[in-house]
Structure formats: C-alpha cells, structure tokens
Backbone bond lengths (Angstrom), bond angles and torsions (degrees), N, CA, C in turn:
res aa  C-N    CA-C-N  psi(-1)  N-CA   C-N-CA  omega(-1)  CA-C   N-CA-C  phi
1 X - - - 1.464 - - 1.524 110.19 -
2 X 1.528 122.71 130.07 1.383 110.04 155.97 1.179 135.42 -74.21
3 X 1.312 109.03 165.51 1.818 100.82 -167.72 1.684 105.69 -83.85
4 X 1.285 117.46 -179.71 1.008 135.78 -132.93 1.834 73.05 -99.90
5 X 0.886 113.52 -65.22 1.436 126.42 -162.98 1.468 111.61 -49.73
6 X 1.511 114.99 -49.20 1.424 139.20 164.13 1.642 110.42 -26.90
7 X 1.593 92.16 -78.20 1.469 103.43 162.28 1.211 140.83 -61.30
8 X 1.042 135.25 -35.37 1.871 127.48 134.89 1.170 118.34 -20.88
9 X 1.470 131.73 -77.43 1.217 129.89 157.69 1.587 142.48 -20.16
10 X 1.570 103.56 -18.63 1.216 132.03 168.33 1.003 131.12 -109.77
11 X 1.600 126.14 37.66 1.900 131.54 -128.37 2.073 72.57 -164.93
12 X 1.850 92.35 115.16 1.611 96.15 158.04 2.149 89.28 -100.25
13 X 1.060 117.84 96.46 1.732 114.01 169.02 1.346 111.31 -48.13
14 X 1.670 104.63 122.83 1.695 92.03 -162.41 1.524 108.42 -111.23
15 X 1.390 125.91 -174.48 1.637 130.86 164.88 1.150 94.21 170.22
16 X 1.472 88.07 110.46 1.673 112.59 -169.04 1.839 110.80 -129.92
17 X 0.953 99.51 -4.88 1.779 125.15 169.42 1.877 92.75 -36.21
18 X 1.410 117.10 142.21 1.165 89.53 161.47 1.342 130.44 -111.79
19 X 1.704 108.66 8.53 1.570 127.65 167.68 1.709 114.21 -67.07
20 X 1.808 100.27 -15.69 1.598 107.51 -164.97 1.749 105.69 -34.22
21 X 1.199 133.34 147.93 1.254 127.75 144.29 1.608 131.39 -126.93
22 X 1.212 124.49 174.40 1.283 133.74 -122.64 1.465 81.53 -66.11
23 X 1.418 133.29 -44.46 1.773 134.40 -159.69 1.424 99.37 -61.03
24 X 1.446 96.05 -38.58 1.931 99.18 176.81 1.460 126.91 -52.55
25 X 1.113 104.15 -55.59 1.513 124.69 156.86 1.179 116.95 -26.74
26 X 1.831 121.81 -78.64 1.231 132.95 -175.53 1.159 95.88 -45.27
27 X 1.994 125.96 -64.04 1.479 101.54 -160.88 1.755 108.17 -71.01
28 X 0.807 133.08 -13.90 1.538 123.27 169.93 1.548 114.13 -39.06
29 X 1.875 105.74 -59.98 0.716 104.80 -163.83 1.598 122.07 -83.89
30 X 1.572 98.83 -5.14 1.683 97.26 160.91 1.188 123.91 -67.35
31 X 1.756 113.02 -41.83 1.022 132.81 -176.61 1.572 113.30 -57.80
32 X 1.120 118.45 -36.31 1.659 131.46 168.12 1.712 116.37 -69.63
33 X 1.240 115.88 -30.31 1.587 123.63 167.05 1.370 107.36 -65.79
34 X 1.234 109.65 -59.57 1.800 119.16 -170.09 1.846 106.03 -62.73
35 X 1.461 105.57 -47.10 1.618 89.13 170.90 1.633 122.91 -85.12
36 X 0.693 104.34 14.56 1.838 115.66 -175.63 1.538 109.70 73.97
37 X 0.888 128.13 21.91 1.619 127.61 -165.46 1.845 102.26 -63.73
38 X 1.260 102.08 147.27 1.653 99.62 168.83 1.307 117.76 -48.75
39 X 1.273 121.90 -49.08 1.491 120.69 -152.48 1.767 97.49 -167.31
40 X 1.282 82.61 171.77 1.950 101.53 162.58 1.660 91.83 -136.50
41 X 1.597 75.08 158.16 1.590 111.17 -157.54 1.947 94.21 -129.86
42 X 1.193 107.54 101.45 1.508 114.38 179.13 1.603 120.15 -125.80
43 X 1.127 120.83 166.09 1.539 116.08 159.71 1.022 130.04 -62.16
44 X 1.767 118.90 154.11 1.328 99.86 175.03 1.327 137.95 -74.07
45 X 1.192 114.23 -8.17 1.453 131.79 168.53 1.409 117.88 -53.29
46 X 1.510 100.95 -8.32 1.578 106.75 -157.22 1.741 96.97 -94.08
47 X 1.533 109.26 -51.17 0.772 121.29 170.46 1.533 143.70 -32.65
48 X 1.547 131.40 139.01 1.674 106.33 -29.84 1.208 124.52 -119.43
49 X 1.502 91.92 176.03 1.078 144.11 -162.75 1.815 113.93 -80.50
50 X 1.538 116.06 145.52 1.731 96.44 147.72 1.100 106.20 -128.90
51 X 1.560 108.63 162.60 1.056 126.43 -169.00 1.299 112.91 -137.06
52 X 1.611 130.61 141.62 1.374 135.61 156.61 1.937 114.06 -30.09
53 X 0.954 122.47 133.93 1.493 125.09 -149.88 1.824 83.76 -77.03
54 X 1.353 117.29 -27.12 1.278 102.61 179.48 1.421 126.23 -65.25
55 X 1.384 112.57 -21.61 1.708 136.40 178.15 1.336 114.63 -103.37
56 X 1.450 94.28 108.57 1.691 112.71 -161.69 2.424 84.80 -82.75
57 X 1.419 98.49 165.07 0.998 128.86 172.95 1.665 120.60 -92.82
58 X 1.132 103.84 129.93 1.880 103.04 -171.05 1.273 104.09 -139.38
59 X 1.677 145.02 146.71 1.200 148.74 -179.99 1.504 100.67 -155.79
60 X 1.616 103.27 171.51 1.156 115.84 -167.91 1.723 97.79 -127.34
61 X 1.557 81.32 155.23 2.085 100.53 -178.71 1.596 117.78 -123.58
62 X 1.285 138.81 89.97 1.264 128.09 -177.85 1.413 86.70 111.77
63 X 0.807 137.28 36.15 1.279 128.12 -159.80 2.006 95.85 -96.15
64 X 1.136 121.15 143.79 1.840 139.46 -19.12 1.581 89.34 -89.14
65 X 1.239 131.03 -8.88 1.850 105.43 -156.48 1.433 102.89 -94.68
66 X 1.409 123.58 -23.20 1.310 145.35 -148.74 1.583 124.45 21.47
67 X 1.341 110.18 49.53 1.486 162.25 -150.23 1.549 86.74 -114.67
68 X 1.621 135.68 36.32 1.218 106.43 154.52 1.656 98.97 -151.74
69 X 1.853 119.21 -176.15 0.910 119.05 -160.28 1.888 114.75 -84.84
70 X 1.512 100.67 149.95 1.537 105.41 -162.47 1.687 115.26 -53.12
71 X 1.655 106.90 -18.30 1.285 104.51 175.12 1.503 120.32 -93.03
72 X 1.461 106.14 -22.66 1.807 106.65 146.66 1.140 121.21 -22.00
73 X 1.436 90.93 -90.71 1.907 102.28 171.33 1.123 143.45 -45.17
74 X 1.740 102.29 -24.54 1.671 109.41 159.10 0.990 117.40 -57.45
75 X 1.530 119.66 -56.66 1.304 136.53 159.99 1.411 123.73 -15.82
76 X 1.297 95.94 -87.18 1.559 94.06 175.70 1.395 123.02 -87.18
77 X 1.318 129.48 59.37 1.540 164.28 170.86 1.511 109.92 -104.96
78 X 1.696 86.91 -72.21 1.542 108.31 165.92 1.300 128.20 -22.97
79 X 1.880 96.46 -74.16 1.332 115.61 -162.80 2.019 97.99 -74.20
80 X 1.282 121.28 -23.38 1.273 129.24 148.65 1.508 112.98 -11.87
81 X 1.672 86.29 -97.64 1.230 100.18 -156.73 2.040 113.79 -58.90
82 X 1.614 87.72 -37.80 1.771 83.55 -177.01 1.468 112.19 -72.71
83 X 1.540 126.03 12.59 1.206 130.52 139.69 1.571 149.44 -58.82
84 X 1.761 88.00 -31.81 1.537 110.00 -179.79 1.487 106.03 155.79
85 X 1.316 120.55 -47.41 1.228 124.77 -152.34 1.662 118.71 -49.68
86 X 1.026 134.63 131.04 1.741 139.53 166.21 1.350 113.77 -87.31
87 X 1.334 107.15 -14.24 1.288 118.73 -176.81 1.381 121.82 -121.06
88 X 1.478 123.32 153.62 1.937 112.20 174.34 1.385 90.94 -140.40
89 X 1.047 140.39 121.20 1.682 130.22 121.86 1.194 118.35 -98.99
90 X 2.190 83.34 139.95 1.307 88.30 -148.06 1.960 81.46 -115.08
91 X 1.705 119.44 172.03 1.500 107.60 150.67 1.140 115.54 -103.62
92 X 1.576 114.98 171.48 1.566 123.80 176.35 1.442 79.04 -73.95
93 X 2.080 77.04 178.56 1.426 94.78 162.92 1.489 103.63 -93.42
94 X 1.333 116.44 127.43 1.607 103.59 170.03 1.203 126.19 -60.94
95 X 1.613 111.33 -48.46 1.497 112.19 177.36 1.247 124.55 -44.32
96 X 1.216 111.81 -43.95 1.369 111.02 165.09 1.587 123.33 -53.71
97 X 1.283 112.52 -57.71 1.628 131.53 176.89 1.485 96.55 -34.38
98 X 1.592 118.69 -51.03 1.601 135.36 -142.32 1.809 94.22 -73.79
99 X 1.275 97.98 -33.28 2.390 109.21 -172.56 1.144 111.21 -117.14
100 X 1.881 90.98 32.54 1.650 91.36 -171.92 1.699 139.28 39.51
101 X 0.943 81.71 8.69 1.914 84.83 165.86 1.378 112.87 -49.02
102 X 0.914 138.51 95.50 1.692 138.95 -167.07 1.378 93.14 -92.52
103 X 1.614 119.45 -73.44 1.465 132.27 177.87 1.280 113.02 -15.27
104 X 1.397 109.62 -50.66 2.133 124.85 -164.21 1.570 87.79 -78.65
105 X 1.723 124.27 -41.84 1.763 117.58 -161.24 1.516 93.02 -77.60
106 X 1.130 130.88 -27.81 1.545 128.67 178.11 1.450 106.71 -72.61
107 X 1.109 129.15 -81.66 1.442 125.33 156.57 1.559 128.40 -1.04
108 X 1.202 100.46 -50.49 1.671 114.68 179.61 1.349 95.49 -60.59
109 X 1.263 102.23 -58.32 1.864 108.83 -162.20 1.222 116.35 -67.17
110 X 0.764 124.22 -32.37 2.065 142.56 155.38 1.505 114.31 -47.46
111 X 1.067 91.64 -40.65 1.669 92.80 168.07 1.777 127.15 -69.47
112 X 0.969 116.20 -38.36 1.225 155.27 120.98 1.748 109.07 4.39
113 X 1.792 78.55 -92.06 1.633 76.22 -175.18 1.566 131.37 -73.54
114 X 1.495 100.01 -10.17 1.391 98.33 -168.51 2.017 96.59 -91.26
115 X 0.934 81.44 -3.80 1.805 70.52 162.17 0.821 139.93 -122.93
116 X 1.512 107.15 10.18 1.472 106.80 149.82 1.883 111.60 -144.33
117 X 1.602 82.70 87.78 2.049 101.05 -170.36 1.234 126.58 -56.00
118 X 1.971 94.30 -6.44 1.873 82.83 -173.50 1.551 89.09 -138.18
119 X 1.221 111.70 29.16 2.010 111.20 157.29 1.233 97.72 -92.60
120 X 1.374 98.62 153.57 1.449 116.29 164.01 1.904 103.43 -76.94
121 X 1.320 101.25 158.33 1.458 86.51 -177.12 1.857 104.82 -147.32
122 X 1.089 118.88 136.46 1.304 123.42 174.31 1.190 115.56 -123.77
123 X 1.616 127.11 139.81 1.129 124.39 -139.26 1.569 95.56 -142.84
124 X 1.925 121.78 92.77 1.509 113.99 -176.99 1.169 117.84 -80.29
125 X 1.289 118.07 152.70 1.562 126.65 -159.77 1.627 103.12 -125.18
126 X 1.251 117.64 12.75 1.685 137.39 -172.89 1.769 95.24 16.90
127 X 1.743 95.16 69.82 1.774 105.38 159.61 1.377 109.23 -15.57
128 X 1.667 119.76 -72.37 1.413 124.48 -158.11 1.585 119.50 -33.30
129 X 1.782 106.82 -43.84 1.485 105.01 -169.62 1.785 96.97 -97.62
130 X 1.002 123.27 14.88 1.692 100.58 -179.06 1.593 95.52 -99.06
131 X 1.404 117.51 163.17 1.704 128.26 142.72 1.596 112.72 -48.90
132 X 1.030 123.90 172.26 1.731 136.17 152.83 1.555 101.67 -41.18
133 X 1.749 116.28 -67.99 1.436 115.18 -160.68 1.333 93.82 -53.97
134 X 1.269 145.16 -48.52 1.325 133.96 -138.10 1.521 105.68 -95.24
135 X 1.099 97.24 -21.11 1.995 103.16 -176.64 1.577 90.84 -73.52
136 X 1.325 111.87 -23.27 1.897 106.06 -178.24 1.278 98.51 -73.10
137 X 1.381 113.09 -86.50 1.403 115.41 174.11 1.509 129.85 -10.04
138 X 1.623 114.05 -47.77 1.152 109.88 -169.16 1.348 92.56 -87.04
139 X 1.639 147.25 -18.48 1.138 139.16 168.34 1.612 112.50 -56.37
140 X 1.424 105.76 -44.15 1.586 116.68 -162.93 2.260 99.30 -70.73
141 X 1.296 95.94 -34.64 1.642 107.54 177.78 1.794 110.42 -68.84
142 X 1.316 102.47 -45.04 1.847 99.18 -179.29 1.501 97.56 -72.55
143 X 1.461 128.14 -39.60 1.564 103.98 175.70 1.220 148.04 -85.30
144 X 1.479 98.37 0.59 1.442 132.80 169.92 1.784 98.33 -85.51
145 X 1.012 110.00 -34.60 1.578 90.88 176.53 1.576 126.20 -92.13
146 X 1.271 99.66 1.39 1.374 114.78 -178.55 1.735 125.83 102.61
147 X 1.087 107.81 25.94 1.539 115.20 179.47 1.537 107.57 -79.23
148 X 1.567 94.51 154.85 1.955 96.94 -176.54 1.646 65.46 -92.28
149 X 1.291 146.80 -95.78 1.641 135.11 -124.44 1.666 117.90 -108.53
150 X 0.698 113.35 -158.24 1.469 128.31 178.36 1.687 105.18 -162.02
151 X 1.601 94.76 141.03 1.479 87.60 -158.74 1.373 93.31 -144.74
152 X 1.500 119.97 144.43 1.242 122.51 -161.40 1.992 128.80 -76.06
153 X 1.275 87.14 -49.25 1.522 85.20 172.88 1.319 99.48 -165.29
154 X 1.717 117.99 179.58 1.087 134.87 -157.75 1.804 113.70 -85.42
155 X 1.345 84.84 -36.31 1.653 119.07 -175.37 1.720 99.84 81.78
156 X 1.459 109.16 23.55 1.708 91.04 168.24 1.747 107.85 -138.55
157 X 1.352 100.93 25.48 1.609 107.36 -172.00 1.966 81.47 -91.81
158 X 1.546 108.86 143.85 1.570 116.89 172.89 1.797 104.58 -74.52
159 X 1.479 124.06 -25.36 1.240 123.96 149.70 1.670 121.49 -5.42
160 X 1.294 75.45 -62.27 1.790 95.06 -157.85 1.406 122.65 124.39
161 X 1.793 94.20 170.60 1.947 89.56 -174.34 1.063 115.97 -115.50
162 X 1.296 137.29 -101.32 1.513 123.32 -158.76 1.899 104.74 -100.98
163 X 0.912 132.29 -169.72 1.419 138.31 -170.03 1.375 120.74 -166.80
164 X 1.497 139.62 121.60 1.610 106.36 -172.26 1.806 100.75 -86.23
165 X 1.494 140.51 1.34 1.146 110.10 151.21 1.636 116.98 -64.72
166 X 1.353 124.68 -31.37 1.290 93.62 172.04 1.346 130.25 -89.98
167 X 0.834 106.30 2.87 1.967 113.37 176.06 1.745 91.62 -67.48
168 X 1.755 113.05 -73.66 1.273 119.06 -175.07 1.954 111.78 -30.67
169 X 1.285 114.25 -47.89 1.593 130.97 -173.05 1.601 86.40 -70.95
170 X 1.191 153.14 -49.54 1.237 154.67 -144.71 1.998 98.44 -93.60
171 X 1.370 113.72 -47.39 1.095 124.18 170.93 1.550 120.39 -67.04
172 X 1.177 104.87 -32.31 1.458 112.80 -177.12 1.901 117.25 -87.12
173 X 1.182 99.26 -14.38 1.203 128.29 172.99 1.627 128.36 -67.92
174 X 1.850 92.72 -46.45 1.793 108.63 -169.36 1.256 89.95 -110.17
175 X 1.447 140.14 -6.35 1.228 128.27 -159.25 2.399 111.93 45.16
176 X 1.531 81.03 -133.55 1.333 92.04 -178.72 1.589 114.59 -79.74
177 X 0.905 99.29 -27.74 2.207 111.52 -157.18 1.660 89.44 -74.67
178 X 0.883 128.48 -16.42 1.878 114.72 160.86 1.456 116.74 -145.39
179 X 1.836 94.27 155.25 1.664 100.25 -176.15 1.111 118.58 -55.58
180 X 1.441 143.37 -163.36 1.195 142.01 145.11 1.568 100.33 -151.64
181 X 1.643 94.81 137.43 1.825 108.88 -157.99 1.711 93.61 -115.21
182 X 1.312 121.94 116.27 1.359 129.80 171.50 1.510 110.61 -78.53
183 X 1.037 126.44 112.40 1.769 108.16 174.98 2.137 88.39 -158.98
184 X 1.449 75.94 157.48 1.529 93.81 -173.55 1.817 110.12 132.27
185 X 1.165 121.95 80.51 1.736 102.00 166.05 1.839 110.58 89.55
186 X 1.282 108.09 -2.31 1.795 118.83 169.75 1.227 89.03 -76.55
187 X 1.881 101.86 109.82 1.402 104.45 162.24 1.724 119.85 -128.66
188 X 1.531 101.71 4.30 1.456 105.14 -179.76 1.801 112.08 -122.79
189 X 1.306 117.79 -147.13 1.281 116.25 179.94 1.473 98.22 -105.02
190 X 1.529 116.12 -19.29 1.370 113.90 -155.66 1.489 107.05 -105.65
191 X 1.497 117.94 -7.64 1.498 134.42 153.13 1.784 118.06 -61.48
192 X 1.564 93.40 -48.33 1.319 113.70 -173.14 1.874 100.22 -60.99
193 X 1.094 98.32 -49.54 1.723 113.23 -165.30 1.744 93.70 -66.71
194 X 1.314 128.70 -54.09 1.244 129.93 -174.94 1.690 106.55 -58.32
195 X 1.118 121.09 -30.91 1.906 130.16 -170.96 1.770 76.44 -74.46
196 X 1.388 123.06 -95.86 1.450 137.90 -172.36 1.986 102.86 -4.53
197 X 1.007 82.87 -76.31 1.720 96.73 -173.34 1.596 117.32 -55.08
198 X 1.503 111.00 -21.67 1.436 103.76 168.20 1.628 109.33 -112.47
199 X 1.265 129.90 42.30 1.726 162.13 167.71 1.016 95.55 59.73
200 X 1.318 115.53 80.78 1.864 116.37 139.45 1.668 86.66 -99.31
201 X 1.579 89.16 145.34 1.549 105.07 170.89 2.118 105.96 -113.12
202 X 1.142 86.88 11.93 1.740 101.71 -174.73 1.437 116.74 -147.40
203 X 0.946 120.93 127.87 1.767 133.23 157.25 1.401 114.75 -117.49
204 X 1.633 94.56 123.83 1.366 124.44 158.47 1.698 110.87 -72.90
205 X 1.694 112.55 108.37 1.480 98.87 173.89 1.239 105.90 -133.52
206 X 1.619 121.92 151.82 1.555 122.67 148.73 1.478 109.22 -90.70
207 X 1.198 118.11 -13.75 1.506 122.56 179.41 1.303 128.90 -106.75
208 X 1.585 98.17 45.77 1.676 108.38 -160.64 1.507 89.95 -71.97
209 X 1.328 152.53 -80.05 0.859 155.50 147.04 1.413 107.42 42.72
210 X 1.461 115.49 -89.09 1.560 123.29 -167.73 1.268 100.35 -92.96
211 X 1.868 136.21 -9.74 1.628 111.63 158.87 1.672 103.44 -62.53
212 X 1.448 134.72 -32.84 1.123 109.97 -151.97 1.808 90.07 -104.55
213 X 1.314 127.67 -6.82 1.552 106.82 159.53 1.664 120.98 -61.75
214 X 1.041 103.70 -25.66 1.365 114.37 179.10 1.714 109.51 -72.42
215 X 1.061 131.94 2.37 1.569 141.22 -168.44 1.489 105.73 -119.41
216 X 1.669 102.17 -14.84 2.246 90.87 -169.17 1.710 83.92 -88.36
C-alpha cells in the first residue's frame, strides 16, 4: 500500500462543476492545504486564485469537449497562466483523434505549448472514447508536441473516465520522459491504489478527501 502522504502529493484537488463559486474554491483550496494535496485544479473563470506556496495552481484549456480552435486554446492557456496558473490541462481535439488526424492532434498541442513555455502542461486524450491504437497515438502526439503528461479524461465525457488498462497503455507508451495523470471516477483508496500500480504518477480527484481516509 502507499502511504497516505505519498498519495496526497499526487492529488491535482479538483472543482470543475461549472456553477462552482468563489467560497467553493477557497474551501477547496483549504481543503487541499490541510490534506497535503499537490495542487487544485479549477476553472478558468476561477482564476486567480491564492494559494499556500505549498499548493501549486492547475486549470483547464478546451475544457471538457476540446471541440475548439488551436488558437483558442493558446489563448486561453495564456490568459491562464498570466493569471496564476503552473498548471494547464488542456483537451485534444477528438475529431481529429476520431479520423486519425494525428498531425492536426499534434499541432493542436503545440499550440498549446508554445504559449505557455514555462507551464507545466498536461494534455487529456479522454482514454474512454479512443481504441488501444489511438490512446498510443495520442500519447506518441502529446509527446511529440512537447507535453510534460498525458492525462486520462475529463471526468465529464458519458464515455467514461479513467481505467488502469489505460493508464498502464498510457504508461507503457511514454515510458519515463512523461507523467501520466489518472482522473475520471477515482473515488476510493482502492481505485486510487489500482491507477498508482498501473503508473499514474498523478490523480485527478474531487474525492481527495475519502481516497486518502481510506489510506490512514
């Protein structure tokens, strides 16, 4: 089992609701200090935010359909990060992903990164709707375009969210040279522990709370 502490450390604390409001936020982000969590993971609307220097800042780009154009998302990357953010997740484009356009899903993500050179950046590929080949592909496209992670899903596609065969396919894919962020539907310790063990080096949670009661 990993420790409790371990796993905190590996926790983007999320609120991705889009009614969330600002009180919500704050307690998130207390709630993310008090359990040690890496970070919170909010909208950009939310933004920003402060945070305890120990609780890094995380937001989302394209967020959930990633159904829009690559200079959108540069865009609001941008306006992201010179908000606060240390963090971006961003989505592919699926359509593209869906006719295999790899070239256009790389492209997208490049756009992305080159505008904002000194965020970290994670790039979801919403596992649920791809095949195996394409969860590669779209791994082999976010690291070809320069992404630190690959990240599983949105947690609002009806698809579904994260999976540890695809984390493992996602891990087995980037090897070491990028993270891999499990999020989608982790609601216990023993979900959390199953993502961990097939290499997520990250969890996306709203239920950080009771994954990590489940760890003392």
């Amino acid at each position: 089992m990993t420790s409790r502490a371990d796993v905190a450390r590996m926790i983007d604390h999320t609120l991705l609701k889009p009614e969330a409001t600002p009180d919500q936020v704050s307690a998130l982000i207390d709630e993310a200090a008090e359990l040690g969590c890496f970070s919170v993971c909010v909208s950009p609307n939310q933004l920003p935010v402060s945070t305890p220097e120990s609780v890094a800042v995380a937001t989302v780009v394209g967020f959930p359909s990633g159904a829009h154009k690559p200079e959108i998302k540069a865009a609001e990357a941008a306006r992201a990060v010179e908000d606060g953010a240390d963090e971006v997740d961003m989505v592919i484009n699926l359509s593209k992903a869906a006719t295999g356009d790899w070239d256009a899903v790389e492209a997208d993500i490049r756009a992305v990164r080159e505008a904002i050179p000194n965020a970290l950046l994670k790039v979801i590929i919403e596992s649920a709707v791809l095949d195996d080949d394409a969860i590669v592909a779209a791994c082999r496209a976010s690291e070809s375009a320069g992404a630190d992670f690959v990240k599983t899903s949105t947690g609002f596609h009806p698809a579904g969210g994260a999976s540890a065969h695809a984390v493992k396919l996602m891990r087995d894919t980037v090897g070491d040279r990028l993270g891999v962020k499990a999020s989608g539907g982790i609601r216990d310790a023993a979900a959390a522990e199953e993502m961990i063990a097939a290499g997520a080096s990250r969890l996306g949670l709203s239920s950080s709370a009771a994954v990590l009661e489940g760890l003392e």
